[in-house]
Each structure stands twice: as structure tokens, then as C-alpha cells.
C-alpha positions in Angstrom: 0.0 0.0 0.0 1.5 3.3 -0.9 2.6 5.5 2.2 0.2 9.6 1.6 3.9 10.9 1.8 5.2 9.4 -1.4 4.8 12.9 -3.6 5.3 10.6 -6.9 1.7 8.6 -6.5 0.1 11.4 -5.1 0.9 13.1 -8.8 -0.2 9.7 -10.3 -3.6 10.9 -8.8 -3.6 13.7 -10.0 -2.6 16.4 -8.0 -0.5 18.7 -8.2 2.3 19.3 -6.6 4.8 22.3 -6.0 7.7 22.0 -6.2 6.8 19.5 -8.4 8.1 15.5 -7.5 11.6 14.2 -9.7 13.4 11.4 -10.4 15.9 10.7 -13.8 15.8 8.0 -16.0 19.2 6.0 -15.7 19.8 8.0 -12.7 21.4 5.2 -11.4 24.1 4.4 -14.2 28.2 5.3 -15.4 27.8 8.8 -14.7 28.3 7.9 -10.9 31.2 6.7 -9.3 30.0 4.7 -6.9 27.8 3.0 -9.6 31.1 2.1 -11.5 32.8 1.0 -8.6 29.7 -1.9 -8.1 29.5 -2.5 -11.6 33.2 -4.1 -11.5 32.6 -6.3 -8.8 29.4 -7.4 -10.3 31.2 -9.2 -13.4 28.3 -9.3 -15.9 26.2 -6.7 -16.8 23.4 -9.6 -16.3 24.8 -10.9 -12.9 24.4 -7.1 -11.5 20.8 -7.1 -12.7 20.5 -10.3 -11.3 22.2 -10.9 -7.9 19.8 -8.7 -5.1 23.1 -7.3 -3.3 24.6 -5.2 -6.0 21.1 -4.6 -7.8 19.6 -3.2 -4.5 23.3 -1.0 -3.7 23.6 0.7 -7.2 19.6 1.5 -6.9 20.1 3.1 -4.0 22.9 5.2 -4.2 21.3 7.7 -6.4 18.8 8.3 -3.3 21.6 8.4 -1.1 23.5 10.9 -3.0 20.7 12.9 -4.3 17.0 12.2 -2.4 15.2 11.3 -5.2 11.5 11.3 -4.5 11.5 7.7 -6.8 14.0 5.0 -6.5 13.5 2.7 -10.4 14.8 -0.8 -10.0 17.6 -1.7 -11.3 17.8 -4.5 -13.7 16.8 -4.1 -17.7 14.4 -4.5 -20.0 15.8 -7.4 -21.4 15.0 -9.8 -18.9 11.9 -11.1 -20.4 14.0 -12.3 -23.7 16.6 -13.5 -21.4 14.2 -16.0 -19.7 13.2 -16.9 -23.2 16.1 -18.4 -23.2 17.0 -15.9 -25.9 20.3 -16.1 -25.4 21.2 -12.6 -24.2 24.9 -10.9 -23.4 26.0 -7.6 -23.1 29.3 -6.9 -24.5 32.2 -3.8 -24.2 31.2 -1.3 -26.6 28.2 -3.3 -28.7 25.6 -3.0 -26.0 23.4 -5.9 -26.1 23.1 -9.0 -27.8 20.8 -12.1 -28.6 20.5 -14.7 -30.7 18.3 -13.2 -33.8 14.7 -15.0 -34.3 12.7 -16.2 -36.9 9.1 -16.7 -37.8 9.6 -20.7 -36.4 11.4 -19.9 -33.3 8.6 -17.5 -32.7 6.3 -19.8 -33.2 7.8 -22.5 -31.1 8.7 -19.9 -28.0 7.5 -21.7 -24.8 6.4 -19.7 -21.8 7.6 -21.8 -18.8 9.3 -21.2 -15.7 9.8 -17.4 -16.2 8.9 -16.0 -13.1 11.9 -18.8 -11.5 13.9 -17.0 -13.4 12.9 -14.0 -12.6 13.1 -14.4 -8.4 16.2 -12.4 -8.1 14.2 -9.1 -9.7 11.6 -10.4 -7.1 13.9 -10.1 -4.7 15.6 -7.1 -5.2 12.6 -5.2 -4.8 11.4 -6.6 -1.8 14.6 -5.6 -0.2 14.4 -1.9 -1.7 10.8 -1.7 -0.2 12.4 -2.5 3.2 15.3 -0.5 2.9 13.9 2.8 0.8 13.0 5.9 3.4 9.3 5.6 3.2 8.5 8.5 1.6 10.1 7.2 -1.4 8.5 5.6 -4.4 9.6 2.5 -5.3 9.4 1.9 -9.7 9.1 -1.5 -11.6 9.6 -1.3 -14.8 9.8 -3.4 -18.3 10.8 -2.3 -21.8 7.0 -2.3 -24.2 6.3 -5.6 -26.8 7.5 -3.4 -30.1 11.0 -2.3 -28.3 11.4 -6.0 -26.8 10.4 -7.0 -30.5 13.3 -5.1 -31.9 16.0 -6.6 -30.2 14.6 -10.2 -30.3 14.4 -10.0 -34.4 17.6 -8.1 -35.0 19.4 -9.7 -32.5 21.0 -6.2 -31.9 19.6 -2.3 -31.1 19.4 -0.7 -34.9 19.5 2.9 -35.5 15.9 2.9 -37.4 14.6 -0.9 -36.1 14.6 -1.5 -40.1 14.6 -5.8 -39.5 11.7 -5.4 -37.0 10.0 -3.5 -39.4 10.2 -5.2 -42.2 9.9 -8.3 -40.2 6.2 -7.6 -39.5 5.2 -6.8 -43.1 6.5 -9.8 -44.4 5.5 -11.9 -41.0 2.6 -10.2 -39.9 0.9 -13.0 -38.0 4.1 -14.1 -36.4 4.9 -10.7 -35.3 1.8 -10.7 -33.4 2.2 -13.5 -31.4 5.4 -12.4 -30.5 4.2 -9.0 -29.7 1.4 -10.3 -28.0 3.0 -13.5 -25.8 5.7 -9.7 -24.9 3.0 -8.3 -23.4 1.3 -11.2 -21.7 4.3 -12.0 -19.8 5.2 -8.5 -19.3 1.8 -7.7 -17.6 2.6 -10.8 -15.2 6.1 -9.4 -14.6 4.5 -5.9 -13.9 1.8 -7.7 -11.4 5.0 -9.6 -9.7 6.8 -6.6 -9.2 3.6 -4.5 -7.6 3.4 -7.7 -5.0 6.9 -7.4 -4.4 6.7 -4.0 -3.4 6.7 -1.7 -6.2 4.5 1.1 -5.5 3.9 2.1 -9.7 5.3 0.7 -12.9 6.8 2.5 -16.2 6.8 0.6 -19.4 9.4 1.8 -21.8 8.7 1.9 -25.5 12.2 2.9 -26.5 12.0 2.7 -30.5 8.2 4.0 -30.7 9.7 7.0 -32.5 9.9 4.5 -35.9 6.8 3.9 -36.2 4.2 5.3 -38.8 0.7 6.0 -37.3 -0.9 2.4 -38.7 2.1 0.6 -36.9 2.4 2.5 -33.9 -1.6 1.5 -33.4 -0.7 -1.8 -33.7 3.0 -2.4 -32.4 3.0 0.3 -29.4 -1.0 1.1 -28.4 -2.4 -2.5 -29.0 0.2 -4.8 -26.8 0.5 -1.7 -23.9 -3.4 -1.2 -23.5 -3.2 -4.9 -23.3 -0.8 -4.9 -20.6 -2.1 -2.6 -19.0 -5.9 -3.5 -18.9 -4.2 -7.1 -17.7 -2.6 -5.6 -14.6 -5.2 -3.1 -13.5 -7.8 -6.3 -14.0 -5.6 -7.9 -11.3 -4.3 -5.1 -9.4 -7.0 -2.4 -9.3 -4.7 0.3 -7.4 -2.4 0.0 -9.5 -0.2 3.3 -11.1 1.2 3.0 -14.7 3.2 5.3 -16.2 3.7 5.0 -20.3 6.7 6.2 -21.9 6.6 6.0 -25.7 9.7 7.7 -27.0 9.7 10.1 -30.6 5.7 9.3 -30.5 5.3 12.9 -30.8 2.0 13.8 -32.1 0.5 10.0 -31.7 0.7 11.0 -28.2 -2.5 12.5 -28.1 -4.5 9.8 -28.0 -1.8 7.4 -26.2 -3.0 7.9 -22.7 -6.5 7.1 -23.7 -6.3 4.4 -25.8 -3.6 2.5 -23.6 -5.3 3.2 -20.0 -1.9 4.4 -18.6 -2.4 6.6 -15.6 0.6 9.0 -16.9 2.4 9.7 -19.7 6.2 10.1 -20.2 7.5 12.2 -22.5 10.7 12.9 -24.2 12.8 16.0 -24.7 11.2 16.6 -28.3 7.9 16.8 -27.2 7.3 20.9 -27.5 5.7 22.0 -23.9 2.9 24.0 -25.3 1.8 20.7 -26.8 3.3 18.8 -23.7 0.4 21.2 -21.2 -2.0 20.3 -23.7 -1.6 16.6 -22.4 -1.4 17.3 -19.2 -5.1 18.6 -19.2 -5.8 14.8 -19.7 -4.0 13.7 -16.7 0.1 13.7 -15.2 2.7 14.0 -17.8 6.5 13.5 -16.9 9.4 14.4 -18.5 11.4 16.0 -20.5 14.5 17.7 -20.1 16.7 17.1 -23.0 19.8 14.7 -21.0 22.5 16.4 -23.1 21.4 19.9 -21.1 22.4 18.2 -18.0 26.0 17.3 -19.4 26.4 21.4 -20.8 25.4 22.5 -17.2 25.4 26.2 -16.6 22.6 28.1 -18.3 21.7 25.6 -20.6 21.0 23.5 -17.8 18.9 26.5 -16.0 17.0 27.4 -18.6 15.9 24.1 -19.7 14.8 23.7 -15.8 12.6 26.7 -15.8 11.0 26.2 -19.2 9.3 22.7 -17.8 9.0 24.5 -14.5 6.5 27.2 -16.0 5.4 25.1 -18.8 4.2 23.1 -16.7 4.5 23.2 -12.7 1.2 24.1 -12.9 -0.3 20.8 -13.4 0.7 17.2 -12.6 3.9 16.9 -13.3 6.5 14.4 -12.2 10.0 16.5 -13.3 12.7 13.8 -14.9 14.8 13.7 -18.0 13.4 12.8 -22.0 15.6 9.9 -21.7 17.7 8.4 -20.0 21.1 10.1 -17.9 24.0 9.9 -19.8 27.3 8.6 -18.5 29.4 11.3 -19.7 27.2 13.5 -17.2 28.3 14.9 -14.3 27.1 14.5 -10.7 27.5 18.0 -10.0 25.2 18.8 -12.7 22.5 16.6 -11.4 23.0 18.1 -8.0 22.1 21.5 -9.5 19.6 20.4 -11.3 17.6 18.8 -8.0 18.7 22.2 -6.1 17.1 24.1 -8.7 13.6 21.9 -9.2 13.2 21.6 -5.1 13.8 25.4 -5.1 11.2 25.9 -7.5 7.7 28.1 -6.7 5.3 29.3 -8.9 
């Protein structure tokens, strides 16, 4: 049950709130030192998502450092293709990769013993419930069907997701199972992750950006409002927030037609259009990342446009993406000084 104090589900209600709540996507990541130092004892980028020690340390020293009013788990959205036995590794300089599928493995992809897999993540929030102060939120989180999709068929990230693409015209039927069987297990991750402790989910359409307006209704809205109807049909209380990145005007109708309770949004999205959402319901977002690396006045002014764009509805402040590692701390520092600061 969430604690009244937590500011970040009291904006997933609806209210407003002044200053207005923050957390940064990838706020805990390379840019910090301590993060870096875990990260080498870890071994794997998939053992430190995966053993509850480090994954609950480098989740919480962001909080530590900064007070974030959210704490995100730390794992990574490709979980759900590693427990279908997909094969995943993340290597120096490539990022991840998987074994590419086809329209047979699709086809053939069994369901089974997931969750097992899974027990560590289970974990891992359980003890950040425990040892979060209790004002703050505590996020699950999974990557959306269609950016899940992307990796599974190229085997790789892509700069335009040109194989998944061109996977579902000549595959359509395939591409729907898989899309589908995505979000059914994703929805059942979600659920696990709300009993474990997490107080509201994000789910992170990455690549939704790539999509023409026929494919984003089927790839992004039709698997998320699935998801989503799925968890709040099992977990009634339950707070989703939708992120679908370079969606830009398809956003309009995303909040309605997926169910999600708020909508993030990425540094692209222009804020007049940005308050025009908001009269629908939270938005979060969307300082370009690259402002928090320039610092200084760029970094300022950035802060205040959202600020007066739009501190005067539900906002959760974060980033349009997520922190980069060439970041620095000091910079993030400012930038919470300067959002806590804030009155309108």
C-alpha cells in the first residue's frame, strides 16, 4: 500500500504538486562513481541485474546521493528475452546482444518457468521496499512488446529498427504472437513486481519513434493497452506510467487508448503541446539529458521552461531519456537544487 507521503503517487492521482516530484531516467548508471565502482565487482552486466546485493546498492545510491522522490529498480528491460532463453549478453562497446529470431522460433517460443527466473528481480525489490526511506517511491519497470520485438528480431539495437520493421510486413501473423506473448508476460512481470513491493510501474517503448501512425496503433497502443488492462484487472490500485519515445503527435490519443495513468514524455515533445496533455491527466518528462551534461545556463533554462510550462499541473519532473554517462554528478546536483527550489 502506498505510504500519503510518497509525492510521486500522489501526482499519479492527479494532483498537483509544487515543487513538483523528480526522479531521472538512468539515474542510477556510469555517470556515478560509486555506480562504477559496483559495476566491477558485479562481473556481468546480467549478474548485477541479477544478484539482489549489488542490484539493490547501485539503486540506492542515487537516493543516497541525491533524495530522489523515486527509486526505479535496477535490472533491464531485457530480462523477459533472457528468460526466453534468448540467449542474451551484453558486450564492451556493442551493448546488447541475442540470438536473432525467426518466424519458427517464434512460433515455437515456450512460456515456462519465467517467473523462477525471474526471483532475483523479485527479490531485489522486496529488499528496496524495506530499505527505501518511506516516503520514497519504489518503480518497476519493463521495456514495451514493439521495443522487446526489436532486439529479439535483429538480435542487436538498430538505428531505425529496419529488420523489425520489415519483419512484420512480411510476417505479420508471427509478429503478433510475439508481440502479444511480450505483453502477456510483461503484464505478469508488472503484477509480480507490484506484489513485491513496487508502488507504480513504467513501461518503456524505447523505438516507438519509428513507427508510422498504422504501426504505432498496432506495435505500441495495441500490446501496452493490453498490458495494462491485464494488470489493472488484477491489481485495481495499481499506477502506470507509459513512456513511448519520438511518439510525438501520436501521443494525443496514447493515454486514452492505452489506459496508462501518466504519460512520459521525451525532450522533443514541445511543452505548449506537452500542457495540452497534461489537461488529460500527469505527464512526466522531459528535459533534454544532453542539457544536464552542458550544465550552466543551458541547464537553468531548460529547468525553468518545464518549470513554468508546466509546474502548474501534474507533473513528475525527470529527464526525456535516460542520464548519460558522460554526465556529471554536479550537474545533477544543480539540477535537484534548482527543481526543489522551485515556486510558482
Amino acid at each position: 500500500m502506498s505510504d500519503e507521503r510518497r509525492k510521486i503517487m500522489r501526482v499519479l492521482s492527479g494532483e498537483t504538486l509544487t515543487p513538483p516530484p523528480l526522479w531521472l531516467m538512468r539515474q542510477a548508471g556510469r555517470y556515478l562513481p560509486e555506480y562504477r565502482e559496483t559495476r566491477a565487482k558485479a562481473g556481468s552486466f546480467l549478474d548485477l541485474c541479477y544478484t539482489p546485493d549489488h542490484a539493490v546498492e547501485v539503486t540506492l545510491q542515487p537516493i543516497r546521493r541525491y533524495g530522489f522522490d523515486a527509486a526505479i529498480l535496477f535490472s533491464d528491460i531485457l530480462v523477459i528475452p533472457d528468460a526466453l532463453k534468448r540467449n542474451v549478453r551484453f558486450t564492451e562497446g556493442h551493448g546488447p546482444v541475442m540470438d536473432p529470431i525467426d518466424e519458427t522460433s517464434i512460433l515455437a517460443l515456450k512460456p515456462e518457468g519465467i517467473m523462477a527466473h525471474l526471483a532475483p528481480v523479485m527479490e531485489t525489490v522486496r529488499r528496496l521496499r524495506q530499505e527505501l526511506p518511506v516516503e520514497t517511491t519504489l518503480l518497476g519497470f519493463c521495456g514495451a512488446p514493439w521495443t522487446v520485438a526489436t532486439y529479439m528480431i535483429a538480435g542487436h539495437g538498430t538505428p531505425d529498427q529496419a529488420p523489425a520493421r520489415l519483419f512484420a510486413y512480411r510476417y505479420p501473423k508471427a509478429f503478433e504472437h510475439l508481440l502479444m506473448l511480450l505483453a502477456d508476460i510483461s503484464a505478469d512481470y508488472l503484477v509480480a513486481q507490484i506484489d513485491a513491493g513496487a508502488d507504480a510501474v513504467q513501461i518503456f517503448d524505447s523505438w516507438a519513434g519509428v513507427l508510422g501512425e498504422k504501426e504505432f496503433e498496432a506495435f505500441a497502443v495495441k500490446p501496452v493497452a493490453k498490458m495494462i488492462a491485464s494488470v489493472k484487472a488484477r491489481r485495481p490500485k495499481a499506477r502506470v506510467i507509459a513512456f513511448a519515445k519520438g511518439a510525438g503527435y501520436l501521443l494525443k490519443t496514447y493515454r486514452q487508448k492505452t489506459g496508462a495513468d501518466a504519460i512520459g514524455l521525451d525532450w522533443s515533445v514541445p511543452l505548449a503541446f506537452a500542457r495540452e496533455l497534461q489537461k488529460d491527466g500527469p505527464v512526466q518528462g522531459n528535459l533534454d539529458p544532453m542539457r544536464v551534461v552542458a550544465g550552466g545556463k543551458a541547464l537553468d533554462v531548460g529547468i525553468d521552461d518545464i518549470l513554468q510550462q508546466l509546474g502548474n499541473g501534474p507533473l513528475i519532473f525527470n529527464l526525456g531519456h535516460g542520464i548519460t554517462p558522460q554526465a556529471d554528478p554536479d550537474n545533477v546536483a544543480r539540477l535537484v537544487e534548482r527543481v526543489r527550489g522551485w515556486r510558482n
